[in-house]
TORNU-308582 format. One record per residue: residue number from 1; residue in one letter; x, y negated, z negated of N, C-alpha, C in turn. Coordinates in steps of 0.001 Angstrom, whole numbers, plus 500000, padded with zeros to 6 digits. Each point is the difference from the previous one (the first is absolute). Layout:
N
{NUM,"A",{X,Y,Z},{X,Y,Z},{X,Y,Z}}
...
//
This chain:
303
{1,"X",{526540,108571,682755},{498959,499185,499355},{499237,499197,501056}}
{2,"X",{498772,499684,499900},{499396,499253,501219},{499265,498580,499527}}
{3,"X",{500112,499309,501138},{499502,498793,499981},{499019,499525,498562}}
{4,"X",{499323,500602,499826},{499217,499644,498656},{500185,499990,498892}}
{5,"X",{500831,501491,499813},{500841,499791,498409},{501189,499079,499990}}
{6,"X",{500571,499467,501339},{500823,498943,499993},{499333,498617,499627}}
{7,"X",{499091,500068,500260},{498872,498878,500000},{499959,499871,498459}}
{8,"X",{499370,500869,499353},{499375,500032,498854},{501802,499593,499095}}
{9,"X",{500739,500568,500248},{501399,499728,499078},{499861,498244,500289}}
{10,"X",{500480,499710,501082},{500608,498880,500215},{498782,498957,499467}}
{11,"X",{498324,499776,499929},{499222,499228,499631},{500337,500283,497981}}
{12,"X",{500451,501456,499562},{500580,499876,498979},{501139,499499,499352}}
{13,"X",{500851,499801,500903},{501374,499440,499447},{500227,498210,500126}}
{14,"X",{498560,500049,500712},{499856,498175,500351},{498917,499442,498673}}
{15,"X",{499489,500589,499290},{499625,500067,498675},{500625,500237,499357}}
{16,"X",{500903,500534,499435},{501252,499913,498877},{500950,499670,500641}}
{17,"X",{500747,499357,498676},{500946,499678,500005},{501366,500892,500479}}
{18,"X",{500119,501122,499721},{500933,500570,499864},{499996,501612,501039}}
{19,"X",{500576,500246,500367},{499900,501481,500931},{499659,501121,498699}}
{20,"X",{500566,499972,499088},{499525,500468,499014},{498827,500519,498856}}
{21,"X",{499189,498388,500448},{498493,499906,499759},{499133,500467,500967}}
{22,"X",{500593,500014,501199},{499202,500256,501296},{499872,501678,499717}}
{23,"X",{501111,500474,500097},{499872,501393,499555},{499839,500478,499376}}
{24,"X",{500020,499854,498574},{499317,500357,499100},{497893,500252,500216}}
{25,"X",{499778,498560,500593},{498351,500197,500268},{499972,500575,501061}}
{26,"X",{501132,500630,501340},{499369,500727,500756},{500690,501306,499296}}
{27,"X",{500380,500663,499084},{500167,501087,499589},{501314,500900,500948}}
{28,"X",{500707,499045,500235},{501388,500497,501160},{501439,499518,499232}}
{29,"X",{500978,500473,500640},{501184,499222,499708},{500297,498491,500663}}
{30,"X",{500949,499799,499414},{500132,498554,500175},{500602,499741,501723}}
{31,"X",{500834,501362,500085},{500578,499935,501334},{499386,500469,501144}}
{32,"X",{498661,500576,499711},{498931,500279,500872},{499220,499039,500679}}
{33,"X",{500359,498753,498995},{499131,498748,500376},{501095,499085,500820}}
{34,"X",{501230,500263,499668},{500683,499601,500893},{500395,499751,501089}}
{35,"X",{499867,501591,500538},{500159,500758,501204},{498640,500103,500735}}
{36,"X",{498615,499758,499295},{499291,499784,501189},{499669,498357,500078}}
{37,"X",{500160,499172,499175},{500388,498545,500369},{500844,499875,501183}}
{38,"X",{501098,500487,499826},{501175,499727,501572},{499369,500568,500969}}
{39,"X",{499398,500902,500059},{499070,500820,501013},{499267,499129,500522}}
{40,"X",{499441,499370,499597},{498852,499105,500094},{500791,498032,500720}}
{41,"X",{501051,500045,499419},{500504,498934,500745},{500957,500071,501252}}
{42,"X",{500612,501645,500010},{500001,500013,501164},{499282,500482,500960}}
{43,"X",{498869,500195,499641},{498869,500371,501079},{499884,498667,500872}}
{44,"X",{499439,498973,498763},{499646,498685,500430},{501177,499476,500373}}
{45,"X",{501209,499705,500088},{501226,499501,499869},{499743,498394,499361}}
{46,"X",{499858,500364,499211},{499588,498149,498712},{500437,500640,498865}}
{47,"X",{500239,499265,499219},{500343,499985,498669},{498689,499586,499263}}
{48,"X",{499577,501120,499166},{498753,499556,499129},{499935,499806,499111}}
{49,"X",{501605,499848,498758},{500072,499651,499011},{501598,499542,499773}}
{50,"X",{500138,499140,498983},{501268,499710,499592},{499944,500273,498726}}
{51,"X",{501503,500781,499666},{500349,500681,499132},{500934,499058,499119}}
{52,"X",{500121,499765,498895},{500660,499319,499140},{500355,500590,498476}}
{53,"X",{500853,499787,499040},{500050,500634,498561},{498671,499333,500046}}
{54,"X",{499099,498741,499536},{498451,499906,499725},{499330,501512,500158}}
{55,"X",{500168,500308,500871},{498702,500780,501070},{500120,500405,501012}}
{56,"X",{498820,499967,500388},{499651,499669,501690},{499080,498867,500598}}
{57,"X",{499603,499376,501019},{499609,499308,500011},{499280,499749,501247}}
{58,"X",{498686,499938,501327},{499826,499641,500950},{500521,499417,500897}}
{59,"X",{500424,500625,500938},{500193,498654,500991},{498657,499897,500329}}
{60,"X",{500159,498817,501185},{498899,499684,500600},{499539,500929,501242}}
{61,"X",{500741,500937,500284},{499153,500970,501023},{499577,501067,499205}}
{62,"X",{500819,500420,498161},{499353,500682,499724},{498429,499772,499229}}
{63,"X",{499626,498717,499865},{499001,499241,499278},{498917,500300,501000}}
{64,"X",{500529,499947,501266},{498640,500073,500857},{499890,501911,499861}}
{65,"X",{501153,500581,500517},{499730,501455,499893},{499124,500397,498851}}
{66,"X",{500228,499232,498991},{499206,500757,499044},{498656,499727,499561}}
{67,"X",{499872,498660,501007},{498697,499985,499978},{499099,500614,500516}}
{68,"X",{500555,500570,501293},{499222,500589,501043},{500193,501454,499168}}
{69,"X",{500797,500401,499186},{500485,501375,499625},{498840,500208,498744}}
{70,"X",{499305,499081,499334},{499456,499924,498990},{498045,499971,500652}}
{71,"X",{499955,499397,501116},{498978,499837,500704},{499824,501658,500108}}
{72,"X",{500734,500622,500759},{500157,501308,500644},{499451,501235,499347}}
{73,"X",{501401,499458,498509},{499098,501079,498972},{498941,500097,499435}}
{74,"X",{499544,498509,499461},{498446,499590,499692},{499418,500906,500596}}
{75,"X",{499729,499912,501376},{499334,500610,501328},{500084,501698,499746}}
{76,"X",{501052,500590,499790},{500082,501229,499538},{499147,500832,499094}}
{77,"X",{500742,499478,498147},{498674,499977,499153},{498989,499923,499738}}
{78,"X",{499497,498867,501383},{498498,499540,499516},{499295,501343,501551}}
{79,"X",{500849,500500,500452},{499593,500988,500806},{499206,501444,499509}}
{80,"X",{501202,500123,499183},{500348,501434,499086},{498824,499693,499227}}
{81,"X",{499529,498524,499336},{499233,499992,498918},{498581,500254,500432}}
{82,"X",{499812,499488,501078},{499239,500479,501115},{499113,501392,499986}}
{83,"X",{500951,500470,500810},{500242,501722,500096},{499487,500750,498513}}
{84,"X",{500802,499280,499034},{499467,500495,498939},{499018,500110,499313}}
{85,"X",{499235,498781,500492},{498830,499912,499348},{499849,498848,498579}}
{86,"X",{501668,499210,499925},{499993,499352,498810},{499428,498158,500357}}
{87,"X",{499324,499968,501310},{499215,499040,500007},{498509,500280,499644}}
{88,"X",{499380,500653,499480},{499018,500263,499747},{499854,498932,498400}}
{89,"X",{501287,499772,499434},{499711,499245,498767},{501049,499047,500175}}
{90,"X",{499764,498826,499485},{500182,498538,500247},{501220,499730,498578}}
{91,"X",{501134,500104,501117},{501204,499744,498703},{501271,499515,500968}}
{92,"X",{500555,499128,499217},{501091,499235,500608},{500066,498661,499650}}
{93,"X",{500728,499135,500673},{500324,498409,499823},{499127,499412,501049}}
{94,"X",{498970,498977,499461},{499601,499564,501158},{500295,498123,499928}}
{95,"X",{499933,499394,501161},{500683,498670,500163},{499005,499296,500479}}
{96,"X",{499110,498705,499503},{498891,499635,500636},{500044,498541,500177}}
{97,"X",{499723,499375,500438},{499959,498676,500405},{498318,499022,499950}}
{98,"X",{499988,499324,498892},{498530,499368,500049},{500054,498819,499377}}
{99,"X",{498967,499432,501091},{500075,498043,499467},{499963,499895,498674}}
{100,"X",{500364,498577,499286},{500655,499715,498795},{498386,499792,499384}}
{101,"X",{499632,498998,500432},{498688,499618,499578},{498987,500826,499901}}
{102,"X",{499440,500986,500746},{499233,500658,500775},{500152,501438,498585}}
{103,"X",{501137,500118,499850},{500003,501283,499302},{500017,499420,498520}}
{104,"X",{500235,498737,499254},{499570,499953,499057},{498402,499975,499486}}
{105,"X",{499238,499663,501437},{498397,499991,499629},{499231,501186,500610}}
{106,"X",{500889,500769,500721},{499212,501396,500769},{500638,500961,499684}}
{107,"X",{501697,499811,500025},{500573,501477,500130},{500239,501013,498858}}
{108,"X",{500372,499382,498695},{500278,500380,499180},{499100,500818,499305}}
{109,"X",{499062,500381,500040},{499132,500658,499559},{499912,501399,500828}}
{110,"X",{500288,499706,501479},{500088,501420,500813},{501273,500691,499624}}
{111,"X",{501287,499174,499690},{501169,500464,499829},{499876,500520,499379}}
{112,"X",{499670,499647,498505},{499810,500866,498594},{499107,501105,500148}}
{113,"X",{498611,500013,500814},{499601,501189,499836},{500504,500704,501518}}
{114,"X",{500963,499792,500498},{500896,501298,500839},{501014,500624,499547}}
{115,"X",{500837,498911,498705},{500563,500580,499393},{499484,501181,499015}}
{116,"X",{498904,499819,499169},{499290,500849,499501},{499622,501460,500639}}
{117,"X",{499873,499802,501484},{499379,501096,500918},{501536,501195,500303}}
{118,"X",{501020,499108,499846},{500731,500829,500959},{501375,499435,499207}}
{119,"X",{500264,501141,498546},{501669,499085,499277},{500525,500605,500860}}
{120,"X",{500552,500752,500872},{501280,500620,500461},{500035,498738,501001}}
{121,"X",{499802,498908,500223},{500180,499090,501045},{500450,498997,498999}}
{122,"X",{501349,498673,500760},{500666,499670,499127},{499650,498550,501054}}
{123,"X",{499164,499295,499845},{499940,498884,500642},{500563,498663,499882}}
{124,"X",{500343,499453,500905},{501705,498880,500024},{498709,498581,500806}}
{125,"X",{499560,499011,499104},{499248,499038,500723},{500869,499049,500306}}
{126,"X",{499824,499415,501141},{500775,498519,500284},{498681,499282,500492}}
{127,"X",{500418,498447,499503},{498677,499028,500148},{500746,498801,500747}}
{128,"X",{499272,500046,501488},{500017,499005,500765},{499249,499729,500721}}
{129,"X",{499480,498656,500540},{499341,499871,500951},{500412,499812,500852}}
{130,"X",{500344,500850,501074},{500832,499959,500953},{499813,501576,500945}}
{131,"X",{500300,499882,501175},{499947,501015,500848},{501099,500351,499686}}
{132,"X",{500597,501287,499880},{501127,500698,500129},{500214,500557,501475}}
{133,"X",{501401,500644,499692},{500631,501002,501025},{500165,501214,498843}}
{134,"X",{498757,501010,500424},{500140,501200,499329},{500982,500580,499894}}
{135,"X",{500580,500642,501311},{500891,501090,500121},{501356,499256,499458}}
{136,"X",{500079,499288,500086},{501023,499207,499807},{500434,499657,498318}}
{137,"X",{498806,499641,499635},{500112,500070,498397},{499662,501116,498950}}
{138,"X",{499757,500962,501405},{499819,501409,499085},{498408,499911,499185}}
{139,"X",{499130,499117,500478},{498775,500215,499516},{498971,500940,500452}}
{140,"X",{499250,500501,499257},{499082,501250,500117},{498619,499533,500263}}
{141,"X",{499664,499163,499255},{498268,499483,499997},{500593,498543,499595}}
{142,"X",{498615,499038,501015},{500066,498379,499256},{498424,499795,500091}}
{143,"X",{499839,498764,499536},{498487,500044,500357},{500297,498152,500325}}
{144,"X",{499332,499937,501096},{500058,498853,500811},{498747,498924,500547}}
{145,"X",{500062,499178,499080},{499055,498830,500985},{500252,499361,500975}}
{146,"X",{499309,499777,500995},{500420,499335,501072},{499735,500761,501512}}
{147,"X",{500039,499517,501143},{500244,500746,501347},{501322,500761,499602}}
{148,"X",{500174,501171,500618},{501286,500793,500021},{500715,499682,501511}}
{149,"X",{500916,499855,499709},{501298,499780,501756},{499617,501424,500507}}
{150,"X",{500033,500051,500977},{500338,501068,500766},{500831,501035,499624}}
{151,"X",{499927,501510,499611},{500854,500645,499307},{499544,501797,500302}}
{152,"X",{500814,500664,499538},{499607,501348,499649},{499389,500491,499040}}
{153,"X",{499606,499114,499309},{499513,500314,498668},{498954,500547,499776}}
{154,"X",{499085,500683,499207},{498896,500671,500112},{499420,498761,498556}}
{155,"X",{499048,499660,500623},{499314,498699,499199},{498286,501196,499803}}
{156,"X",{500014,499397,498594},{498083,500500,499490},{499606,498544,499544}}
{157,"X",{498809,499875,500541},{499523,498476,499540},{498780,500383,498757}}
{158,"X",{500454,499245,499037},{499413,500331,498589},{498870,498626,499910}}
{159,"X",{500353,499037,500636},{498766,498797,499660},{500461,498550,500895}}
{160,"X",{500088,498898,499069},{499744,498597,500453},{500103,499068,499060}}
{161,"X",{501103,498955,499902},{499826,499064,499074},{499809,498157,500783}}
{162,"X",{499501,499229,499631},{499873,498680,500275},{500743,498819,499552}}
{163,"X",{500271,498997,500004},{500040,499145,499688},{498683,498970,499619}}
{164,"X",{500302,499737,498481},{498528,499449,499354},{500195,499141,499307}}
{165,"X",{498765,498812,500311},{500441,498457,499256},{498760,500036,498979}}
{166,"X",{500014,499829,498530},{499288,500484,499053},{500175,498276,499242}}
{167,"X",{499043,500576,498668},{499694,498536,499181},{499583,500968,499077}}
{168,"X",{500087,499011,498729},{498803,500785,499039},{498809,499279,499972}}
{169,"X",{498817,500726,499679},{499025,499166,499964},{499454,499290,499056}}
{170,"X",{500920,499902,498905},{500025,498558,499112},{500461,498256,500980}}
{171,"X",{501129,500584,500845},{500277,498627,500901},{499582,499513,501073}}
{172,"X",{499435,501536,500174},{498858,499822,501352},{498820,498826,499988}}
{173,"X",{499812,500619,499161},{498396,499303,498820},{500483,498406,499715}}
{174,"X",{501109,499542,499698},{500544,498557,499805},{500260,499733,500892}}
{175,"X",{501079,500355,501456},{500373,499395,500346},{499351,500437,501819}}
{176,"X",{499296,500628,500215},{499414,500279,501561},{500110,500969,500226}}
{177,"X",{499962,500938,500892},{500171,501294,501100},{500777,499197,501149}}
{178,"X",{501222,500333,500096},{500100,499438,501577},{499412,500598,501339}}
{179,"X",{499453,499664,501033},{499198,500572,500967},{500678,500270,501152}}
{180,"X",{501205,498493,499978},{500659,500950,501055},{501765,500054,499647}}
{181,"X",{500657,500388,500492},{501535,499821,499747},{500472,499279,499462}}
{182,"X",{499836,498376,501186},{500649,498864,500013},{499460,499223,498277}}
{183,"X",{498829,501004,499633},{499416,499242,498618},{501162,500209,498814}}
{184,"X",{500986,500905,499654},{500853,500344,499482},{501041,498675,499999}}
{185,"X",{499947,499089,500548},{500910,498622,499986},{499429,499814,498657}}
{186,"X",{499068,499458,500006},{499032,499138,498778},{499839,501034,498252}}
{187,"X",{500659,500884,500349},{500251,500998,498721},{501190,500696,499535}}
{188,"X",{500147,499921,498272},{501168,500566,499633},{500159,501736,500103}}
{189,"X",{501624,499850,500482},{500153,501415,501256},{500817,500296,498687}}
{190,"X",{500260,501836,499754},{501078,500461,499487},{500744,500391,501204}}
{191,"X",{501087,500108,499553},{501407,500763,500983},{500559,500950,499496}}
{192,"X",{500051,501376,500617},{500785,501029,499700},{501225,499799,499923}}
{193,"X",{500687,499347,500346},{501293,499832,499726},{500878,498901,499476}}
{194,"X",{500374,500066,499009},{500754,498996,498935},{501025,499053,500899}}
{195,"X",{499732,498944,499248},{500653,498461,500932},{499487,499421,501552}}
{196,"X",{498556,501031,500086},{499690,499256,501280},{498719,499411,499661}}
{197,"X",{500824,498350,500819},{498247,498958,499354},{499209,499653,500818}}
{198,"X",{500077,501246,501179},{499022,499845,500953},{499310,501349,500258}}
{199,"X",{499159,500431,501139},{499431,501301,499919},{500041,500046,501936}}
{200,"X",{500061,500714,500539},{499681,500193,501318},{499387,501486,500340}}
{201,"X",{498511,500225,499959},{499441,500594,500160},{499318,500314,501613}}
{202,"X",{500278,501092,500716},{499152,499961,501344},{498871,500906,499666}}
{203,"X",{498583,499106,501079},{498752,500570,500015},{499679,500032,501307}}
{204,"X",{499114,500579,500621},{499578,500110,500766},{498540,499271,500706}}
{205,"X",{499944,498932,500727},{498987,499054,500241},{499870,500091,501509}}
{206,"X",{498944,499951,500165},{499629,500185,501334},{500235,500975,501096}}
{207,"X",{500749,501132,499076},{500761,500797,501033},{501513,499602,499967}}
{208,"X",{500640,498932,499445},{501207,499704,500253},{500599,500306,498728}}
{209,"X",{500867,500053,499774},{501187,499950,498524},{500302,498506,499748}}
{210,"X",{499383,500021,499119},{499820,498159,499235},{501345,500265,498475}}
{211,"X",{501066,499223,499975},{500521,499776,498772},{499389,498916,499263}}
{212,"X",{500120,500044,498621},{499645,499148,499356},{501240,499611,498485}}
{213,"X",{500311,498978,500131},{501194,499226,499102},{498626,499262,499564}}
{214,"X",{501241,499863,498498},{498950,498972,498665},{501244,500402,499022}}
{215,"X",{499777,499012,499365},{500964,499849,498381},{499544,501036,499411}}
{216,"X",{500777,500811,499104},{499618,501530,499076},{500223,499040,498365}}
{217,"X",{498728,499823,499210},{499827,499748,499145},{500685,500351,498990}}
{218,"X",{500517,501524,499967},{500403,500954,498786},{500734,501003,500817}}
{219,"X",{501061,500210,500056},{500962,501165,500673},{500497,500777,499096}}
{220,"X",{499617,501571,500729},{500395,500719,498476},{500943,501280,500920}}
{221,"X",{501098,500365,498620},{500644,500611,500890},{500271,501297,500042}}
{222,"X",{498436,500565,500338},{499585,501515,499826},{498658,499980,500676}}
{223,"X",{499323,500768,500692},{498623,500117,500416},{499319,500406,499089}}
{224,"X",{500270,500820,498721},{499030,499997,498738},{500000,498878,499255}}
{225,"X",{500977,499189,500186},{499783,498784,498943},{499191,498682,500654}}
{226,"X",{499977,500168,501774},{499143,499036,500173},{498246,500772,500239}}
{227,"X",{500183,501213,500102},{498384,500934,499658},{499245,499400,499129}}
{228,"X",{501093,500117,498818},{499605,499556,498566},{499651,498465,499959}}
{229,"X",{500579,499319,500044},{499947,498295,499794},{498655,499699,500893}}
{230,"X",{499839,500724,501392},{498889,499681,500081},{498694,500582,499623}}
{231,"X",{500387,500930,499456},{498936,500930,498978},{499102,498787,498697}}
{232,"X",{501338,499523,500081},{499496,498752,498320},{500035,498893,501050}}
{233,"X",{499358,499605,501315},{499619,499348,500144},{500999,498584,500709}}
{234,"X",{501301,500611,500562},{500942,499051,499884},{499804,499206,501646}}
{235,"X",{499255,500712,500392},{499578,499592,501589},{499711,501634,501345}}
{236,"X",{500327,499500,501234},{499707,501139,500543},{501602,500761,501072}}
{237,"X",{500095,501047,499802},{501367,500875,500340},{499455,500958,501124}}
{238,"X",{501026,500377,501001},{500150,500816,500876},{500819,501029,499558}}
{239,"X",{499580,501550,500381},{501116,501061,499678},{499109,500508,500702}}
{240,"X",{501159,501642,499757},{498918,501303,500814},{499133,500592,499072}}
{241,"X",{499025,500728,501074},{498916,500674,499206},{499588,500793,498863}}
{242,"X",{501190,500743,499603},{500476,501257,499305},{500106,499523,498464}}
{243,"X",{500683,498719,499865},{500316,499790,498192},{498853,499045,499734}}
{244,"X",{499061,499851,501525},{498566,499411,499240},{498881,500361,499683}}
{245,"X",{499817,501537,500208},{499216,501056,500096},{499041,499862,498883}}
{246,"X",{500798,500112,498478},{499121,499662,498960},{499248,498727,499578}}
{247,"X",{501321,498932,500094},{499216,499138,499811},{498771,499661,500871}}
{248,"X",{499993,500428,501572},{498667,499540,500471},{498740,500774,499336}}
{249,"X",{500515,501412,499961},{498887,500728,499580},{499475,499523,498540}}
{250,"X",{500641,499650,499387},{499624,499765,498763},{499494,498502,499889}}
{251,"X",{500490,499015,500789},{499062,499174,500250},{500700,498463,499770}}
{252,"X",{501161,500037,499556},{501010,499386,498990},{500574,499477,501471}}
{253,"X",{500298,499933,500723},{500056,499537,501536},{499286,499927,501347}}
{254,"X",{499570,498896,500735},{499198,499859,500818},{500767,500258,501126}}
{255,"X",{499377,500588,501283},{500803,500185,501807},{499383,498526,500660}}
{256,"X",{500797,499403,500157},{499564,498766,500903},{500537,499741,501391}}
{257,"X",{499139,499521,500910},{500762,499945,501406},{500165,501307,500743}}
{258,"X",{498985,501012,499528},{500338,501367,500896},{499542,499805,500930}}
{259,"X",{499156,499028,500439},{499847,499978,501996},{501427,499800,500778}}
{260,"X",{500850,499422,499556},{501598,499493,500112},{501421,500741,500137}}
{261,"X",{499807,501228,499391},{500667,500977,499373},{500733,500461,501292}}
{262,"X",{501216,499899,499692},{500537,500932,501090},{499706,501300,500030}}
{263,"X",{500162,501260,501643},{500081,501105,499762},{500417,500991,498997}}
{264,"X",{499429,500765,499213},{500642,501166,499735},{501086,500703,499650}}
{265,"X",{500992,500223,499276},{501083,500752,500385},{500402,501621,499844}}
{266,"X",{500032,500680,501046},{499740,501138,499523},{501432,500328,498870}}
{267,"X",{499319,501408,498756},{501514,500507,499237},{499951,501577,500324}}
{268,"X",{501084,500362,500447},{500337,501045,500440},{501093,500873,499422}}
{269,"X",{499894,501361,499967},{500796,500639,499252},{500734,501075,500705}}
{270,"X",{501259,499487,500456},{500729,500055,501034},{501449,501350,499618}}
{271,"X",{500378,500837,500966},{500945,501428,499685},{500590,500254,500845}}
{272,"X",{500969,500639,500026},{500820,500214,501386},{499830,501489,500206}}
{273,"X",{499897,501211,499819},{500155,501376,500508},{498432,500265,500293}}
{274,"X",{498958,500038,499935},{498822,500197,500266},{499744,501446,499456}}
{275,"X",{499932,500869,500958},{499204,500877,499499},{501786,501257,499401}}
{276,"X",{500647,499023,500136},{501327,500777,499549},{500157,499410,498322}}
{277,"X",{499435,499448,500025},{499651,499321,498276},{500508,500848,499466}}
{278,"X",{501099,499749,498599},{500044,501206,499045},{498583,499924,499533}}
{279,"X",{499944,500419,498506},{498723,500446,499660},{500077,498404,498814}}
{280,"X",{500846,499659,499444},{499976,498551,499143},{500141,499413,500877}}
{281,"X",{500092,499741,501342},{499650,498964,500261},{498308,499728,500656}}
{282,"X",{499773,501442,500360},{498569,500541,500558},{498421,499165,498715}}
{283,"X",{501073,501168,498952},{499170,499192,498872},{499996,498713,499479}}
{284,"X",{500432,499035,500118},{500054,499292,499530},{499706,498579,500990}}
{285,"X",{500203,500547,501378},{498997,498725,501154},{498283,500852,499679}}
{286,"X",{499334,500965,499538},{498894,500156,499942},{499688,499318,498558}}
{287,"X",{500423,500183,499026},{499765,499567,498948},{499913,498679,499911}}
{288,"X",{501036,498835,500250},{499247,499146,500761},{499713,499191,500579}}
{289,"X",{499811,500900,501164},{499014,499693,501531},{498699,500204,499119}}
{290,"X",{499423,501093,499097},{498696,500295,499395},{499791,498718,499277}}
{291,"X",{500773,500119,499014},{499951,498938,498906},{499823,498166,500838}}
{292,"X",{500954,499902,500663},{499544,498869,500166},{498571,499714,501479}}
{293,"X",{500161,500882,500843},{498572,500205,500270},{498542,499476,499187}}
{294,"X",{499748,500656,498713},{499272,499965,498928},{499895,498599,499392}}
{295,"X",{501160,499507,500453},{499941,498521,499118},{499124,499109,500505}}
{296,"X",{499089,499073,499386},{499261,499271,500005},{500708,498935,500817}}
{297,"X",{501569,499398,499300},{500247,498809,500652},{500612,500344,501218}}
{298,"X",{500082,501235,500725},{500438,500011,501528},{499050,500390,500851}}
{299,"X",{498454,499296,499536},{498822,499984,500874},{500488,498410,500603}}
{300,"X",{499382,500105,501397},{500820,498294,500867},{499467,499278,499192}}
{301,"X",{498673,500112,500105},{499285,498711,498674},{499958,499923,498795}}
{302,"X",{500794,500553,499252},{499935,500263,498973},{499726,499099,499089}}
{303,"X",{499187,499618,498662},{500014,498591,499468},{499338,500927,499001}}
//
């Protein structure tokens, strides 16, 4: 027997419970799985499992073996599938990673219509704002605001979001335009975040990075709920560009202080195999890389 069908038993018998179950799904006897298990530990001279009435069970050199043993075969299949021609259509588990905020006001609409494009793809979202370690968490696609660290990653840049200090123009109209930063003392501030009764906002003045502290009038503890409050007028709020898209366009929120505005941030839609892409994951950084391309609110200026 050779190295691979030893491979393929032993990543099976570390999934069931039982030598029994193992063989049964590889279609062998029970003592076949036996005998190339010992094969396999005395190749390595480690012990890769402990045997008990329970079961069986990992050790810790066999936990790593089988990780690398599970990597290996991946690598195999997705070879053969290759060869075969069964990347030509977009099917499998895919694992994606995209900001929390960002995808309740942009993403969800591409998701649903990729799901629509392509059912044989079984998509697994996790929502953070946060840089990951791909390989590490087994992620396939994320989509990322921000500078990217230094990496291997194959990044597509889809747009640009800001940071934007807004009013409505019912309070505008009562209570001023501020002209410059420091005017934000003398006016009631919302706060994105619940229990804080202050605000510390940085702008950009003169070329330098200016912070600005002031008491937060109304702290709310959601970025749609302080959108909103200042929608009806509750004073003026900072967030990013993306969940303010409508209301500016529609008119229901004013952009104030954009001479001030910090840079830019680019969002990027970031993969690890490149042009080794299966085909769900191929499809589904174009879909959208397109889609959010197209979007209005990942023009830099968007308002």
């Amino acid at each position: 027997m050779d190295r691979f069908h030893e491979m393929q038993m032993f990543v099976a018998l570390s999934e069931r419970p039982s030598l029994a179950s193992a063989a049964r799904r590889l279609g062998v006897s029970g003592p076949t799985v036996v005998r190339a298990i010992a094969r396999l530990e005395a190749r390595l001279g480690v012990a890769l499992l402990q045997r008990s009435t329970r079961g069986v069970a990992l050790t810790h050199a066999g936990a790593a073996f089988m990780t690398d043993c599970s990597r290996i075969l991946k690598g195999v299949e997705e070879a053969e599938a290759s060869a075969k021609g069964l990347h030509v259509e977009a099917q499998g588990n895919l694992k994606v990673l995209l900001p929390l905020q960002f995808s309740g006001d942009v993403m969800t609409p591409l998701l649903a219509s990729y799901m629509e494009a392509y059912p044989e793809v079984r998509v697994f979202a996790h929502y953070h704002d946060r840089f990951p370690n791909m390989n590490e968490e087994g992620l396939d696609v994320a989509v990322l605001i921000g500078q990217l660290p230094s990496s291997s990653l194959v990044a597509r840049p889809v747009g640009h979001v800001r940071s934007i200090v807004c009013s409505s123009p019912e309070y505008l109209a009562t209570h001023g335009e501020p002209s410059l930063p420091t005017d934000l003392k003398h006016h009631r501030l919302v706060a994105t975040q619940a229990w804080r009764d202050s605000i510390q906002w940085d702008f950009q003045m003169e070329g330098e990075l200016t912070a600005i502290k002031a008491p937060a009038r109304v702290s709310c503890a959601t970025v749609q709920a302080a959108i909103d409050a200042t929608a009806h007028g509750a004073g003026l709020t900072r967030c990013s560009s993306y969940p303010l898209y409508d209301y500016l366009n529609s008119g229901r929120l004013r952009r104030v202080l954009q001479p001030f505005e910090l840079p830019a941030l680019p969002v990027q839609v970031v993969y690890r195999e490149g042009r080794k892409a299966s085909m769900r994951v191929r499809s589904f950084v174009d879909h959208v890389v397109n889609g959010l391309r197209e979007h209005p609110a990942m023009r830099p200026d968007a308002s």
